[in-house]
Each structure stands twice: as structure tokens, then as C-alpha cells.
Biopython code that builds the backbone (N, CA, C, O; Angstrom):
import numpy as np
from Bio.PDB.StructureBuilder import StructureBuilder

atoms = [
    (1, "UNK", "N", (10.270, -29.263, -12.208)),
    (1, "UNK", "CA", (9.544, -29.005, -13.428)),
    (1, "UNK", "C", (9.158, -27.533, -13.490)),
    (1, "UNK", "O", (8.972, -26.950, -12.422)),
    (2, "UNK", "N", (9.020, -26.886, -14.629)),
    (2, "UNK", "CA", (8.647, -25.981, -14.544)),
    (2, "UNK", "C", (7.636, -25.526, -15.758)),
    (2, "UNK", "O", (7.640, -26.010, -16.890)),
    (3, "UNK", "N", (6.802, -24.529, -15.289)),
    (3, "UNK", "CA", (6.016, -24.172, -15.627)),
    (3, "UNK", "C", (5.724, -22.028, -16.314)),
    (3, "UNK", "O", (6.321, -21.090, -15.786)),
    (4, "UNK", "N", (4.796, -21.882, -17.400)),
    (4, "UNK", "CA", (5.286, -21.052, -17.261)),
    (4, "UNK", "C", (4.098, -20.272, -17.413)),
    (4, "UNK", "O", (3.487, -20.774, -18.357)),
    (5, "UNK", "N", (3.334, -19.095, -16.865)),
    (5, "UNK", "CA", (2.125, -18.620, -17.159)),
    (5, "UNK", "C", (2.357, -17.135, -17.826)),
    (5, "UNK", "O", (3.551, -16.886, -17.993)),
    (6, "UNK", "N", (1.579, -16.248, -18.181)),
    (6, "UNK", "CA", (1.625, -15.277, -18.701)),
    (6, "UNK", "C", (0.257, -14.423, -18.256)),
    (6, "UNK", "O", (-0.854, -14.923, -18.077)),
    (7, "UNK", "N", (0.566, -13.191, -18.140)),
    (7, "UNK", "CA", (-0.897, -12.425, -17.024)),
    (7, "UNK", "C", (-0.585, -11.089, -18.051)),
    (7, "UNK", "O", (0.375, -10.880, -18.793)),
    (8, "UNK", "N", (-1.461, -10.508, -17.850)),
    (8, "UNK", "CA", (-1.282, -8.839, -18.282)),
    (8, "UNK", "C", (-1.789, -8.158, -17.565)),
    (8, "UNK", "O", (-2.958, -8.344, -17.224)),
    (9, "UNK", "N", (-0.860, -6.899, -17.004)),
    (9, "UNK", "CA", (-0.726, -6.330, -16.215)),
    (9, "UNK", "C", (-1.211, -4.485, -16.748)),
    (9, "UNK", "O", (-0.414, -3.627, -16.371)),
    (10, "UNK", "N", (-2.075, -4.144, -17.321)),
    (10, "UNK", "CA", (-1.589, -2.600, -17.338)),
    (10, "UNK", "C", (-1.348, -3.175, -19.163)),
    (10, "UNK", "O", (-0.392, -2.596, -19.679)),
    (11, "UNK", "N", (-1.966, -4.035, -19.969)),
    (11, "UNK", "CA", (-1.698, -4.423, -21.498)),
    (11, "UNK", "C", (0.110, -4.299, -21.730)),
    (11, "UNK", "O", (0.659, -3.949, -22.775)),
    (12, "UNK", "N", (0.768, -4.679, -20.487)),
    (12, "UNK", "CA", (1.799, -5.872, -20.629)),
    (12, "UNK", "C", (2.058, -7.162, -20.130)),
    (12, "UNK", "O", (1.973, -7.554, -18.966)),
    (13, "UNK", "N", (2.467, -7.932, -21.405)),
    (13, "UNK", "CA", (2.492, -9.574, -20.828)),
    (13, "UNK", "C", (3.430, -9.691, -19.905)),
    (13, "UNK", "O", (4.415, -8.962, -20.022)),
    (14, "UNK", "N", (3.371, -10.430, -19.011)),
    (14, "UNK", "CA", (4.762, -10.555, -17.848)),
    (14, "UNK", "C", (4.631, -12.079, -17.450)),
    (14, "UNK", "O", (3.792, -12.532, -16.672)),
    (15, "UNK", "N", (5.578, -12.768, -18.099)),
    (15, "UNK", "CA", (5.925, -14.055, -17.584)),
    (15, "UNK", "C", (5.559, -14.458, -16.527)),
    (15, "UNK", "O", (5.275, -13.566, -15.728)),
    (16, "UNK", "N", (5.412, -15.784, -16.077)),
    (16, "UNK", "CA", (5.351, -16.071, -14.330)),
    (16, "UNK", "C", (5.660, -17.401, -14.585)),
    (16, "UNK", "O", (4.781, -18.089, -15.105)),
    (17, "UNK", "N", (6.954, -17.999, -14.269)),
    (17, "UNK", "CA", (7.843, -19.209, -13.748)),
    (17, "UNK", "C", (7.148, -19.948, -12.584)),
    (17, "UNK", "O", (7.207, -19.433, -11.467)),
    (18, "UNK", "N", (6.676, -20.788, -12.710)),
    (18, "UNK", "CA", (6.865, -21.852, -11.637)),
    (18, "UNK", "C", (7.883, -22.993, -11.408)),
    (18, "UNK", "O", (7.855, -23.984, -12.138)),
    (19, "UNK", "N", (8.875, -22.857, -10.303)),
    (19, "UNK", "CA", (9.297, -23.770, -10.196)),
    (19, "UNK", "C", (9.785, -24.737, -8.760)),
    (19, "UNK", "O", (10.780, -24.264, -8.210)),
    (20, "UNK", "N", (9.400, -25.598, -8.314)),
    (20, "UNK", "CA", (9.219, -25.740, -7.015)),
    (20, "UNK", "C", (8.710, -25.316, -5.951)),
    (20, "UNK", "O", (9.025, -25.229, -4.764)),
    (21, "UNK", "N", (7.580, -24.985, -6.818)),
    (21, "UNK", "CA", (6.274, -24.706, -6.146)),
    (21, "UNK", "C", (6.764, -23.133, -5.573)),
    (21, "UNK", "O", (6.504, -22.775, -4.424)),
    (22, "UNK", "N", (7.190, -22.635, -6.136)),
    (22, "UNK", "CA", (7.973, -21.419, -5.890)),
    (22, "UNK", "C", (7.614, -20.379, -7.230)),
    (22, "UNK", "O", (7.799, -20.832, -8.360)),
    (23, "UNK", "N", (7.219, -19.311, -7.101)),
    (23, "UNK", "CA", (6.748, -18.508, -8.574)),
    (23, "UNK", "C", (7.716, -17.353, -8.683)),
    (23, "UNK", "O", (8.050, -16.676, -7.711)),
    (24, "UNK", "N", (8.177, -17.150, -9.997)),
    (24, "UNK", "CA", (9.528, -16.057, -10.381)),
    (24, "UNK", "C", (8.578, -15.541, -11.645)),
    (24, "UNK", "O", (8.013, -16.272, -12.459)),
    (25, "UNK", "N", (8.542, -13.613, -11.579)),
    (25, "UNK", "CA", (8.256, -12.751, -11.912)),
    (25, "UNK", "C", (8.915, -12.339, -12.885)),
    (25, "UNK", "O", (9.843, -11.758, -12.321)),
    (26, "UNK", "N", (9.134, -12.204, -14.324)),
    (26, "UNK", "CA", (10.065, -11.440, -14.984)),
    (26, "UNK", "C", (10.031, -9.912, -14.463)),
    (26, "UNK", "O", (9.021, -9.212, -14.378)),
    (27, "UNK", "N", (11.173, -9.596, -14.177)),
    (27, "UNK", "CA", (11.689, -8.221, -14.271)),
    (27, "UNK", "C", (11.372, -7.152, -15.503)),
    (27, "UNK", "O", (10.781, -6.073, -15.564)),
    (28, "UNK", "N", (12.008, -7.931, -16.375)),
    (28, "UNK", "CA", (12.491, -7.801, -17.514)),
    (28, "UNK", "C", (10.715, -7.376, -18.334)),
    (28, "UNK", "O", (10.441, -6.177, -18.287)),
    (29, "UNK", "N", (9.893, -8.087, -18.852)),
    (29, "UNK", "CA", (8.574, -8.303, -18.672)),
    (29, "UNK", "C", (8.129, -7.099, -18.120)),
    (29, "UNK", "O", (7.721, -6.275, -18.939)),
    (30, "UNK", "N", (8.107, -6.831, -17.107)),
    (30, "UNK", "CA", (7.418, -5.856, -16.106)),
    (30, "UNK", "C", (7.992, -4.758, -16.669)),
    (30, "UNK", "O", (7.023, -4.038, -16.908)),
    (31, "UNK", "N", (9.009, -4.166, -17.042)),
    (31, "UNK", "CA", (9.991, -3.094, -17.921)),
    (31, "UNK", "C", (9.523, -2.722, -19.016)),
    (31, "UNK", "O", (9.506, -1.553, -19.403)),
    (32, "UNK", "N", (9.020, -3.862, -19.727)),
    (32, "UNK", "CA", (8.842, -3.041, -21.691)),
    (32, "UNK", "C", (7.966, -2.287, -21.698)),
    (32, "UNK", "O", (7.794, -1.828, -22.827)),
    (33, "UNK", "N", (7.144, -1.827, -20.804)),
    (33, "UNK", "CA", (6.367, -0.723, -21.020)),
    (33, "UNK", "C", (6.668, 0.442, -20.566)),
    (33, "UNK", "O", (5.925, 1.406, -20.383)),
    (34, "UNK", "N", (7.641, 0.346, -20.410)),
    (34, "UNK", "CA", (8.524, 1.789, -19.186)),
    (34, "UNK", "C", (9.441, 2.432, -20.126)),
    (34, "UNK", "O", (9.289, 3.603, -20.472)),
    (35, "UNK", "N", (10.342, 1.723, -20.523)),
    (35, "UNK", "CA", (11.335, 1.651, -21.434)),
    (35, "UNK", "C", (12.649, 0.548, -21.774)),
    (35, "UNK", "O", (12.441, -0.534, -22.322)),
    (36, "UNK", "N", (13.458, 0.821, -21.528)),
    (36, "UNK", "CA", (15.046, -0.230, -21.870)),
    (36, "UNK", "C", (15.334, -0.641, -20.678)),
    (36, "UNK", "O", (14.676, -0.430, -19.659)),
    (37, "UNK", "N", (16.327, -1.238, -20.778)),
    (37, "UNK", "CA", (16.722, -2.227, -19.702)),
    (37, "UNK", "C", (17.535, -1.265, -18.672)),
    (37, "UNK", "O", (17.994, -1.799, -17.662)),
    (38, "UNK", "N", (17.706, -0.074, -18.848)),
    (38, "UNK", "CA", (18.313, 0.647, -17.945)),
    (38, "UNK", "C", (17.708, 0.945, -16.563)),
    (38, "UNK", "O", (18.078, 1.445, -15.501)),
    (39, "UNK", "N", (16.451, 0.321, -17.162)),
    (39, "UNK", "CA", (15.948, 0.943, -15.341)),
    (39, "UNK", "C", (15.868, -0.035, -14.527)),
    (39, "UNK", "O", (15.501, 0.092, -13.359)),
    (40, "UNK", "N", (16.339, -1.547, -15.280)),
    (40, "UNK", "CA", (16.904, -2.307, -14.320)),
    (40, "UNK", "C", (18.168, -2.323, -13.767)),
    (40, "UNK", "O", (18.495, -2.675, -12.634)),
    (41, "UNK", "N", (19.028, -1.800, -14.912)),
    (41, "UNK", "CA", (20.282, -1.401, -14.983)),
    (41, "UNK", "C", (20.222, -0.168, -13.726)),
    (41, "UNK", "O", (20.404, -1.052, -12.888)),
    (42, "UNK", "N", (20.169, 0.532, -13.253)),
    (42, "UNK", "CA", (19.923, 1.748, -12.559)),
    (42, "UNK", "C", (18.886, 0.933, -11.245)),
    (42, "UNK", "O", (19.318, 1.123, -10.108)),
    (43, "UNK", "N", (17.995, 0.339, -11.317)),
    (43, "UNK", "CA", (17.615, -0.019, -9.890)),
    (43, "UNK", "C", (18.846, -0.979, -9.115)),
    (43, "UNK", "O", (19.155, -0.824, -7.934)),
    (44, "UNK", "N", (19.471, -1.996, -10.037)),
    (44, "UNK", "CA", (20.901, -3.303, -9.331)),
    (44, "UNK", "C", (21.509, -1.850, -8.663)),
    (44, "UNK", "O", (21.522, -1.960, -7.437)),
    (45, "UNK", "N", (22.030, -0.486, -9.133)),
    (45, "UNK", "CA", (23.152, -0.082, -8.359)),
    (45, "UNK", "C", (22.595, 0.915, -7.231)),
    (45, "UNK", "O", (23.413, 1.642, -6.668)),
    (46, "UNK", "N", (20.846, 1.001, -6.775)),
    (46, "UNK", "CA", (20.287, 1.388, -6.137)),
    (46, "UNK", "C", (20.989, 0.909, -4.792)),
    (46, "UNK", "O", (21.320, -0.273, -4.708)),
    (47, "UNK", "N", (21.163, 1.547, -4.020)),
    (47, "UNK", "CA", (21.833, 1.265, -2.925)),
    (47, "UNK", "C", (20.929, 0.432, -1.858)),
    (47, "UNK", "O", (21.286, -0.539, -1.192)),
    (48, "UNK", "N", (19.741, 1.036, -1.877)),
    (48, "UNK", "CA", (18.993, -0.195, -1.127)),
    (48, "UNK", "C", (18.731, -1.323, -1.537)),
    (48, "UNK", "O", (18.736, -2.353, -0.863)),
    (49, "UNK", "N", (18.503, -1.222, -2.578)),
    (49, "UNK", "CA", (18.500, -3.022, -3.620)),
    (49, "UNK", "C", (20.002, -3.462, -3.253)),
    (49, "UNK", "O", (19.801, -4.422, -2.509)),
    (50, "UNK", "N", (20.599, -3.393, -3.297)),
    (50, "UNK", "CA", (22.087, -3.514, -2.930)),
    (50, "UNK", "C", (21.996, -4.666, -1.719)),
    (50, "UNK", "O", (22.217, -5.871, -1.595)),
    (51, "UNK", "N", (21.287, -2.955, -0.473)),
    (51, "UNK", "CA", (21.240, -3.940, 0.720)),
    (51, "UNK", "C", (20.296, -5.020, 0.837)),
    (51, "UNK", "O", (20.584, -5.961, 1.577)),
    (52, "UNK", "N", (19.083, -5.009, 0.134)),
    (52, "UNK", "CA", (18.359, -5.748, 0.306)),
    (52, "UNK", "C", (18.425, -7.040, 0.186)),
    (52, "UNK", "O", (18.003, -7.919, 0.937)),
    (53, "UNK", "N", (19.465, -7.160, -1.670)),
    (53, "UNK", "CA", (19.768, -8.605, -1.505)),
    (53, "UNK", "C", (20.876, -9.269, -0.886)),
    (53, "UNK", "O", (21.072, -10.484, -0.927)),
    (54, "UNK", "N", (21.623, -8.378, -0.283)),
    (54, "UNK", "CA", (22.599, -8.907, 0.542)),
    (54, "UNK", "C", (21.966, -9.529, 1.878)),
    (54, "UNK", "O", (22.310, -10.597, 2.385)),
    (55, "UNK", "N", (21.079, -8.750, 2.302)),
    (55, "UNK", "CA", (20.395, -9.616, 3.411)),
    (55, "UNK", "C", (19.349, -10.803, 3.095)),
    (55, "UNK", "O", (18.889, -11.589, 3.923)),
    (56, "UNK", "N", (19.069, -10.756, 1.681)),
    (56, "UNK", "CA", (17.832, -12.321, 1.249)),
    (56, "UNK", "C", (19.220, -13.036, 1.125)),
    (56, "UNK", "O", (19.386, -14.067, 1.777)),
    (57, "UNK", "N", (20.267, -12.540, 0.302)),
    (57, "UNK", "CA", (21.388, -13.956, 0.308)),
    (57, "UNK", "C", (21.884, -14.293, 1.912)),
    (57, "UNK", "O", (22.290, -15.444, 2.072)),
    (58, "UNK", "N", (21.887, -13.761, 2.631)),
    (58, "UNK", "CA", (22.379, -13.876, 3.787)),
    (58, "UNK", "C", (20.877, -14.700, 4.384)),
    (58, "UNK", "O", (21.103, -15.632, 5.155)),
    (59, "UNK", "N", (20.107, -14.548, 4.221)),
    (59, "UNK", "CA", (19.064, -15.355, 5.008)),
    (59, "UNK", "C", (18.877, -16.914, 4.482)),
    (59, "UNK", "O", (18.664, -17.834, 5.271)),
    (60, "UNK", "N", (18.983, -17.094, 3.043)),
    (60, "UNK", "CA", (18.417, -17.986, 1.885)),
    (60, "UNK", "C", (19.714, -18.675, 1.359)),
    (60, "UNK", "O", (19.540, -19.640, 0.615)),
    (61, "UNK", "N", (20.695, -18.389, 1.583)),
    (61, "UNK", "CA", (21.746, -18.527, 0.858)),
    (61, "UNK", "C", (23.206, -19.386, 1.676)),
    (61, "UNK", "O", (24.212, -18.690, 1.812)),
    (62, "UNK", "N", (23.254, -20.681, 2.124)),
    (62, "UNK", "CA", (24.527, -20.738, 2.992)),
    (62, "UNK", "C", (25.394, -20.663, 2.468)),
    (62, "UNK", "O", (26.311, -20.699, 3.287)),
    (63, "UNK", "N", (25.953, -20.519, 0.995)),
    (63, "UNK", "CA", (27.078, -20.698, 0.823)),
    (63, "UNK", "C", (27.589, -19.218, 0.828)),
    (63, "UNK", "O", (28.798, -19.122, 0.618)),
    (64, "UNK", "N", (26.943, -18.100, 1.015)),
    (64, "UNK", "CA", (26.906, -16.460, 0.621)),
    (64, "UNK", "C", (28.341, -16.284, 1.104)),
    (64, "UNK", "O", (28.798, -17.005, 1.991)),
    (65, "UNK", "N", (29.080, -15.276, 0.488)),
    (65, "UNK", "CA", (30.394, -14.688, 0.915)),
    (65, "UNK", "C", (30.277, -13.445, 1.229)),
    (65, "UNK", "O", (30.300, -12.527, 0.409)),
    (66, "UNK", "N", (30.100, -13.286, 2.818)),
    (66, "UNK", "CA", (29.614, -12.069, 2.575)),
    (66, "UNK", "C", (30.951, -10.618, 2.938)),
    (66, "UNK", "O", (30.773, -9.413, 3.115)),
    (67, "UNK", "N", (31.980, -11.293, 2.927)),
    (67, "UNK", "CA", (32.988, -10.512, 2.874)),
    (67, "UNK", "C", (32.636, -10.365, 1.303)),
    (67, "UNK", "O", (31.725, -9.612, 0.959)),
    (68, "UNK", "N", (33.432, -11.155, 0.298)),
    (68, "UNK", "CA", (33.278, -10.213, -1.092)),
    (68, "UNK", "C", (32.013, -9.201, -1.283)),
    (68, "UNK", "O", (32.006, -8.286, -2.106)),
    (69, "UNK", "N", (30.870, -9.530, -0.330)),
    (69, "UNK", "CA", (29.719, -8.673, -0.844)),
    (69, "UNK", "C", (29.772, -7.334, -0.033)),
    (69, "UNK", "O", (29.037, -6.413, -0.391)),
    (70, "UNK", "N", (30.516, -7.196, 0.926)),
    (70, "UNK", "CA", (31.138, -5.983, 1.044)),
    (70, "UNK", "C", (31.578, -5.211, -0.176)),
    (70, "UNK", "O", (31.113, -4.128, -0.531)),
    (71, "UNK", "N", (32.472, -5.858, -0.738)),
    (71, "UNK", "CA", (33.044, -5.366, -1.308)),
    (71, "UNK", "C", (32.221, -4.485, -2.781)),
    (71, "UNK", "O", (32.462, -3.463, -3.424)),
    (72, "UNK", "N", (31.235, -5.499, -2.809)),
    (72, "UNK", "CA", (30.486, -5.050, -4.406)),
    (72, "UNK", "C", (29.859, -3.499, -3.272)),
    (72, "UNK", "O", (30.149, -2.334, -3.546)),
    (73, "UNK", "N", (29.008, -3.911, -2.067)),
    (73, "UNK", "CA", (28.482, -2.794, -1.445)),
    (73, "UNK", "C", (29.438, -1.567, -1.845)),
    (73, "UNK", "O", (29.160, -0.778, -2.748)),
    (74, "UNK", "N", (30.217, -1.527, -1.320)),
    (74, "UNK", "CA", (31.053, -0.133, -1.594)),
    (74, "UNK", "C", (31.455, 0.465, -3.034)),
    (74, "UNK", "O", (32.084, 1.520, -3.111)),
]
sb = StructureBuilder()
sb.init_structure("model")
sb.init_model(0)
sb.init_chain("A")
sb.init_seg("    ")
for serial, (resi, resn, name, xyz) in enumerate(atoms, 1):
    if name == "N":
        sb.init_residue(resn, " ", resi, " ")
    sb.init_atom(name, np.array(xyz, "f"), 0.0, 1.0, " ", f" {name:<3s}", serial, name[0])
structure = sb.get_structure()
């Protein structure tokens, strides 16, 4: 089931998902006061975000391939 709350942060609203007892943050949300979607666009090809979620899929994730994710790495 899910659930969905809303907080303001800094007089922006930012979603908050509950779902399995587990809570998800909009990104997206957290952004409109910054500007466009580019600076999410521009943090995904951040090289440490890169590595970072290669190692949460690798921890969280059994089915992860982590040969193809080489590949996005490079």
C-alpha cells in the first residue's frame, strides 16, 4: 500500500512515498526550486553517483548485471 505525504522544505513541497514501510523522496520535488530537470540530468552522469548506485544495486539487488554496468560506467 502506499502512502503519500507532503513536507516543505525551504517553501518547497516535496513528496514522501511510503511504501513497505520503506519512505521514497522525490528528486524531482526537491529540484523546482533550483531550476529544470537538468540538474538531475547532470548529477545521473556524475561519476560518483554512477559508482554509488552500482554498489546499492550490487548490495540490494540479486538479479544486478554487473558486467553490462560496466559498461554504462565507462
Amino acid at each position: 500500500m502506499l502512502k503519500s505525504n507532503i513536507i516543505k522544505v525551504k517553501g518547497t513541497e516535496v513528496t514522501i512515498i511510503k511504501h513497505n514501510d520503506e519512505d521514497y523522496i522525490s528528486l524531482t520535488d526537491m529540484i523546482k526550486s533550483f531550476g529544470d530537470d537538468s540538474i538531475i540530468k547532470n548529477w545521473l552522469r556524475n561519476r560518483n553517483t554512477i559508482e554509488f548506485l552500482g554498489i546499492w544495486e550490487q548490495i540490494y539487488n540479486p538479479n544486478f548485471n554487473s558486467v553490462e554496468f560496466d559498461l554504462i560506467k565507462k
